[in-house]
N, C-alpha and C positions, 0 to 999 in steps of 0.2 A: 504493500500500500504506500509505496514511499513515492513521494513526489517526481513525476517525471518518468517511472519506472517502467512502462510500458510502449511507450511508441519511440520509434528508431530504426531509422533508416539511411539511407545514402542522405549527404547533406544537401539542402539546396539554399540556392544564396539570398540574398539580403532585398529591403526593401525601399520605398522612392526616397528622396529624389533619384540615387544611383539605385535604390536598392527596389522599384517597384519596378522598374523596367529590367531588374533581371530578375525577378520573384517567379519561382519554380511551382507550378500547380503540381498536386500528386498525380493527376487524371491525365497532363502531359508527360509528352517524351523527351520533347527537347525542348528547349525556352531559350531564348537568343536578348540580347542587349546591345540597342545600335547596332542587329545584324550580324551579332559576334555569340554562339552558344557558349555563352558562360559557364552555365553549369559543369559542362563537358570540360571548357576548357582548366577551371579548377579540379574536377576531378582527375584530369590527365595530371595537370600541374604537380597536387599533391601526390598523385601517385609517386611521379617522380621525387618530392622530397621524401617521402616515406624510402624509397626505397636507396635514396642517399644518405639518410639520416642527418637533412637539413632542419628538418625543425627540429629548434632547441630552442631552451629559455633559458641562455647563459648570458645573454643582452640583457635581460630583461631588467628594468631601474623600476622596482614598485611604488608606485605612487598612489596607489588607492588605500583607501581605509582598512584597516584589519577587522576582521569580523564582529572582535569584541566591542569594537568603537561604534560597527554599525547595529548590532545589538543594543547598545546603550541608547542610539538618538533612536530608534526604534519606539523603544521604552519610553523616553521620555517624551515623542511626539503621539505617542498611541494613547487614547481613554481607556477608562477604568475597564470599560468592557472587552475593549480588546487585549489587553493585558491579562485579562482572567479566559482566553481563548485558549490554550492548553489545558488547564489545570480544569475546565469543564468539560473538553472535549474526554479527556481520560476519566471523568467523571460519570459519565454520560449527561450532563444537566446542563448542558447549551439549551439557551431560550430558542431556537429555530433549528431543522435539519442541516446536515455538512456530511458530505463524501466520506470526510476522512473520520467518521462515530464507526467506533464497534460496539458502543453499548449506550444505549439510550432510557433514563432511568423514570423521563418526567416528575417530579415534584407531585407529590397531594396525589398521587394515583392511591387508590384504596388495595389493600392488604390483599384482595383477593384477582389481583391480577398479577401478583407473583407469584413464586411456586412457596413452597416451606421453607426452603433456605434464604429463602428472601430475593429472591432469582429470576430475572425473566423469564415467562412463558413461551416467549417463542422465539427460536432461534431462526433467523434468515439468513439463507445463503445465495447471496446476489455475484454480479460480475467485478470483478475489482477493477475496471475501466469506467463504471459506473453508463455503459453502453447502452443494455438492455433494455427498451421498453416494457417488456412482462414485470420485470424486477421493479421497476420505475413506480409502477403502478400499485405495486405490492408495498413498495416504503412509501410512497405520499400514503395511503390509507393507514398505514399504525403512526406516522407522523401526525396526522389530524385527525385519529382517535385519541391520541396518544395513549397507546399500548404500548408499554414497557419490551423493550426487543436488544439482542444482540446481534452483532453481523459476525459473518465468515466469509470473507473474499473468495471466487473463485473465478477462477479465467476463464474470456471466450475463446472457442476451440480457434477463431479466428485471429487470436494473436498470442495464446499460449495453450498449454497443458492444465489436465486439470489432475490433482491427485489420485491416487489408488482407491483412498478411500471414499472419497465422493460419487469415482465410477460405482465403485457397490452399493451407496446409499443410492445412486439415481441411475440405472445403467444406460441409457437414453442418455443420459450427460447433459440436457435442458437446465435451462434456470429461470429462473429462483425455483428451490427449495425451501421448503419450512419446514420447523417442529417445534406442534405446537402441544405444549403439556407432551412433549415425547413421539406424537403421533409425524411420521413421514408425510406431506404433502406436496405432489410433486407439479402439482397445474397451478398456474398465477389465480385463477379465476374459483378454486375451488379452494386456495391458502386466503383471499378475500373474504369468501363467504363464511370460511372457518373463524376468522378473526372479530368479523361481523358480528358472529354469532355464539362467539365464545366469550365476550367480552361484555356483558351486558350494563354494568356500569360502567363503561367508557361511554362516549358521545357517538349516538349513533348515527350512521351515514346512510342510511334507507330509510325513508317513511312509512309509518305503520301499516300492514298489509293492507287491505281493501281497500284504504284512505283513496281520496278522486288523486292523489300525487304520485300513488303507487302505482298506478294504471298506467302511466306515461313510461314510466323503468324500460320496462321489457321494448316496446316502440322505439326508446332513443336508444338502448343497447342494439340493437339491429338497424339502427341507422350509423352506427359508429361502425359498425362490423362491414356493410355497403362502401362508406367512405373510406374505410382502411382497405379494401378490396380493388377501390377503384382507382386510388393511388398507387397500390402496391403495381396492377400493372400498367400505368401508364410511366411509371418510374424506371419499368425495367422492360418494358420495350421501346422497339422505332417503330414501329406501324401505327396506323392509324391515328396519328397523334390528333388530329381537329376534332374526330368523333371520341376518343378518349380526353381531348380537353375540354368537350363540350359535358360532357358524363361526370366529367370532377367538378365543375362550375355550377352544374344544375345540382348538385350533389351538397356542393358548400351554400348553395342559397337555400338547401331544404336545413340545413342546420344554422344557419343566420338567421331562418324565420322562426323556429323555434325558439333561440334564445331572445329575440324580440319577441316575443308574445309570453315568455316566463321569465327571462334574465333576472340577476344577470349571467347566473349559472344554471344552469340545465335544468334543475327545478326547483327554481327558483331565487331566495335569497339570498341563500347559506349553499354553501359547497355539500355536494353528495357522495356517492359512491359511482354514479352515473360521469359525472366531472373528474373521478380518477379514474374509471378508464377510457374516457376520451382524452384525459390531457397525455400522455403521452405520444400518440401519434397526431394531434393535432400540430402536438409542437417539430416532430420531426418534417412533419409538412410543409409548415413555415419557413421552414429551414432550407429542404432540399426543393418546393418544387417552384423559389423563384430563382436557385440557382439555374437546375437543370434542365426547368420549363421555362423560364421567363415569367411567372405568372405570382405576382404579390399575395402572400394573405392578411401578413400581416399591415395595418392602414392599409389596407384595400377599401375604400367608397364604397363598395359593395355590397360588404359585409360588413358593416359598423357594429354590429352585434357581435359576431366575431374578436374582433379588434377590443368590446369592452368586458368580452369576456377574457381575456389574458389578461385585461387589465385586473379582472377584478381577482386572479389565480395569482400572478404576482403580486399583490396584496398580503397575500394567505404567506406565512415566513414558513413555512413547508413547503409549498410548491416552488417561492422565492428562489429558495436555496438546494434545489432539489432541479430546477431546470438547466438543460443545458446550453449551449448559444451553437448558433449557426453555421459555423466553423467546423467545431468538432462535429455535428451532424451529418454535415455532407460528406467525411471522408469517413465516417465510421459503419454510415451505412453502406455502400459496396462490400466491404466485408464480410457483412452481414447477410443481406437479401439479392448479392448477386452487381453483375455490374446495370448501371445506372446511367439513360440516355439523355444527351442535352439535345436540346435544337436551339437552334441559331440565336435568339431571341433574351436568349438565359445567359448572353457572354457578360454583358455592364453585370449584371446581379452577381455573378461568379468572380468577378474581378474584385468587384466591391468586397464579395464574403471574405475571398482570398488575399484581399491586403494589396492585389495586383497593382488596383489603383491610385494606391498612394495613402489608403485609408487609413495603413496601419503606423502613420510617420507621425512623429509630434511637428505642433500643436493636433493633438486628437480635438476634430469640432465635438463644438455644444449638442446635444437632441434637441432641433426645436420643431421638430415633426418630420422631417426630411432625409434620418438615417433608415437604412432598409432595416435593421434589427434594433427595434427600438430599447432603446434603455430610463425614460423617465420610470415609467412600472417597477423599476428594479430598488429606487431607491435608498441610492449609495453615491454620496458626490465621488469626483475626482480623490481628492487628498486621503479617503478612507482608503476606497481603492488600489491606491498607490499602496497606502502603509499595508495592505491584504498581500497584497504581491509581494511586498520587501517579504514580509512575516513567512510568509511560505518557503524563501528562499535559503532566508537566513537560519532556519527552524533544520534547515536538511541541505546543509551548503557544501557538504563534501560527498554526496551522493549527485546532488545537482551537476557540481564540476566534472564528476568523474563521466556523469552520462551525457553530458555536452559534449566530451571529447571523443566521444562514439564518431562526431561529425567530421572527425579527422584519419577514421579509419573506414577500414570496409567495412560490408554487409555480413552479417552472423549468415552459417551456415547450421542447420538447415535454414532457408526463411521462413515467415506464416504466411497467410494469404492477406493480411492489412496491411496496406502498400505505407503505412509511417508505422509499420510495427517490426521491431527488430531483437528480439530480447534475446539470441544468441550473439550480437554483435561485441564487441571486447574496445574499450576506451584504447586513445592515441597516448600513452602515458607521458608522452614527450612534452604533450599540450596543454597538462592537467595545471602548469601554475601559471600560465601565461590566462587559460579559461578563467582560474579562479581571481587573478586578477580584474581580466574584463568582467567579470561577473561583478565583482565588491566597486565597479566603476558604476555598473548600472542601478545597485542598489541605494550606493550614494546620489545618484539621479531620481531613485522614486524618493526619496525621502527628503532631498532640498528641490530647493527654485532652482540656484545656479549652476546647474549641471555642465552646460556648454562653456561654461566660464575655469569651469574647475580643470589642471594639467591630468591630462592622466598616461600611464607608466610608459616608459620608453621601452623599445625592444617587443613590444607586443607586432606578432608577426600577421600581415593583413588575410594570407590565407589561413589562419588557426583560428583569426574572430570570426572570422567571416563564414568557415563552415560549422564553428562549435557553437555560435549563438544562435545562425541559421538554424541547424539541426535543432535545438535545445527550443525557441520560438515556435516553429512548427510543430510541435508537439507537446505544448502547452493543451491540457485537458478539461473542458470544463462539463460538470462539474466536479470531477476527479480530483482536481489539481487546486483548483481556485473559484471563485465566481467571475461570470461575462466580466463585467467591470475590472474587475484585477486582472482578469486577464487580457484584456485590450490594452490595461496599461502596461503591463511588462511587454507583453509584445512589439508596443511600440519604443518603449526604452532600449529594449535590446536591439530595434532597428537603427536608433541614435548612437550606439556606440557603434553599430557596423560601418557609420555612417565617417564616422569619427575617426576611423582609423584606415578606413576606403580607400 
């Protein structure tokens, strides 16, 4: 579960001014800069120092902070809340969901949703990519019951191994798993109903059987089951695309007039059980089909109903923290469900998601309606953001460096099939203090103003930043790793110092 620890690949380079125009998409082959393949030409480059044993850090004059120092203003610029973000996380008593809980204890839960020991009831076993939509849907729901739960990581077959033992508790190898009071349940939709139903003084997330509100359940779950069927194939084919974009369209206005007529959740005023299993693949939708189709959901006119039902999920500090941003969606899904067609129309949205366009450079713009992945809903200015990202990095800074320097060597043999997944791959050792220099360069960046103003170390070598922050950027996870926010800002700070040493 350690920060970063999952995707890894061949590195690809930097972002605008120099660094958008050679920004490497995963779904490309080649990507060129002024006409010139960059990517190529660095990895020919490097190959040749590797195999000269040119890179070295015996130049190297440190001028960045030491960890301890950046630790300290950390501290001192962080609130009382975030200062107590370890010490709850291990707790399990954070006021809102995070990736990184293994044990979630909630406060004032009554006696009788432990076991005797005084022990969660149900243990879940999700994806430790935090990939999984079945999973997804299975933690927002004890998230806002709050049913007391522990997690067990377990990898998708698409970018690792899962152990022996799991194969024998689930031999299908599917996820999530649960056990609940002991009992094995291996279907997301029957580990819901169990929790639903086992937990009776927790808050419940269905309306009372025959009530006129329970009537609607079964109707909008077969309408979620429709739209996730009619995305699923226009996502992963090329035919027919107009009559299958006309089928998703008429599809999301049958679910736009629904939430207009009950909003601003599915039934109604308060979040149901209905709203966690559509928010999962609504939100992948969002995500991949204005990359791959060209086609907005998010602020879409269209669908305003739509639009103010995310607003009203990102409200809910479960689902807040619990969703993932657009980036990590569009490349986690191939993986997953297959490969994934664009048409023409999808390249600005795919640019945009991918930082192609310069998006990902500081000054990062304001949201004042006009980002394709909105962020006002998220609420978390800039400066918090920042200190989320320092805190992540600094928290796990010698695991961080070591897996940046991956971007200086080759590709792990065997590979998996997630084209940023590398977890056989072996760090460039030669790279690792020159990384963790630039790295304490960019942290001193999230946490003052004068970042551009500050010297930083001599002897840092243009191809080691340039493929170890690269690498290291690209595979920023959310929400794995951090929230959207932090993580739009790290990514763009690390684009700053590639920028800086260019």
């Amino acid at each position: 579960a350690h920060l970063f620890f999952i995707w890894a690949t061949n590195a690809l380079v930097a972002k605008p001014p120099i660094a958008a125009q050679c920004r490497a998409r995963p779904r490309s082959i080649r990507h060129q800069c002024n006409g010139m393949d960059v990517p190529g030409m660095l990895r020919n480059f490097i190959g040749g120092l590797r195999g000269s044993g040119v890179i070295s850090s015996l130049d190297l004059v440190d001028r960045a902070p030491p960890w301890k120092e950046l630790q300290q203003g950390l501290h001192e610029a962080s609130t009382e809340e975030e200062r107590s973000f370890r010490q709850e996380l291990a707790a399990g008593t954070l006021e809102h969901a995070n990736s990184l809980a293994t044990r979630r204890m909630f406060a004032g839960k009554a006696e009788d949703n432990l076991d005797k020991q005084g022990q969660p009831r149900v243990q879940l076993y999700r994806d430790t990519a935090s990939w999984c939509p079945y999973c997804e849907k299975v933690w927002l729901l004890l998230e806002e019951k709050r049913v007391p739960y522990v997690v067990e990581k377990v990898n998708m077959n698409c970018y690792g191994d899962k152990p022996a033992w799991f194969w024998a508790m689930q031999p299908s190898g599917g996820i999530p798993v649960a056990k609940v009071d002991g009992r094995i349940i291996t279907e997301s939709n029957d580990i819901m109903l169990a929790i639903e139903r086992g937990f009776p003084s927790c808050r419940p997330m269905l309306p009372p059987e025959g009530s006129p509100v329970y009537s609607r359940v079964r109707p909008l779950l077969s309408l979620e089951r429709e739209v996730f069927s009619c995305w699923f194939r226009w996502l992963t084919t090329s035919t027919s695309d107009g009559a299958q974009r006309m089928n998703f369209i008429s599809l999301m206005d049958r679910v736009d007039a629904e939430l207009r007529e009950f909003g601003p959740f599915f039934l109604g005023s308060d979040i149901s059980l209905v709203d966690c299993m559509f928010a999962p693949f609504l939100e992948r939708m969002a995500a991949s089909v204005p990359y791959f189709k060209g086609l907005r959901i998010r602020r879409n006119p269209a669908w305003p109903a739509v639009e103010a039902w995310f607003i009203a999920m990102e409200a809910r500090p479960s689902y807040r923290h619990i969703q993932s941003d657009f980036y990590t969606h569009v490349h986690d899904l191939p993986p997953q469900i297959g490969r994934c067609h664009s048409t023409p129309e999808a390249e600005p949205f795919a640019s945009a998601i991918d930082g192609a366009d310069g998006s990902w450079s500081l000054p990062l713009p304001a949201d004042e309606g006009q980002l394709i992945e909105p962020l006002t809903g998220l609420k978390q200015d800039d400066s918090s953001a920042r200190r989320e990202a320092a805190e992540r990095v600094i928290s796990n800074h010698e695991a961080v460096c070591t897996f940046a320097a991956r971007g200086c060597s080759r590709p792990g043999f065997p590979p998996v099939s997630a084209p940023l997944s590398d977890p056989n791959a072996m760090p460039e050792a030669e790279a690792v203090p020159q990384v963790d220099a630039a790295l304490r360069h960019v942290v001193r960046a999230l946490l003052t103003a004068d970042s551009e103003e500050a010297p930083i170390s001599d002897g840092l070598q243009v191809d080691v930043v340039v493929r170890s922050l690269g690498y290291l950027r690209d595979r920023i996870s959310v929400p794995r790793d951090m929230s959207y926010p932090a993580a739009r800002q790290l990514r763009a700070h690390l684009n700053q110092m590639i920028e800086r040493v260019f």
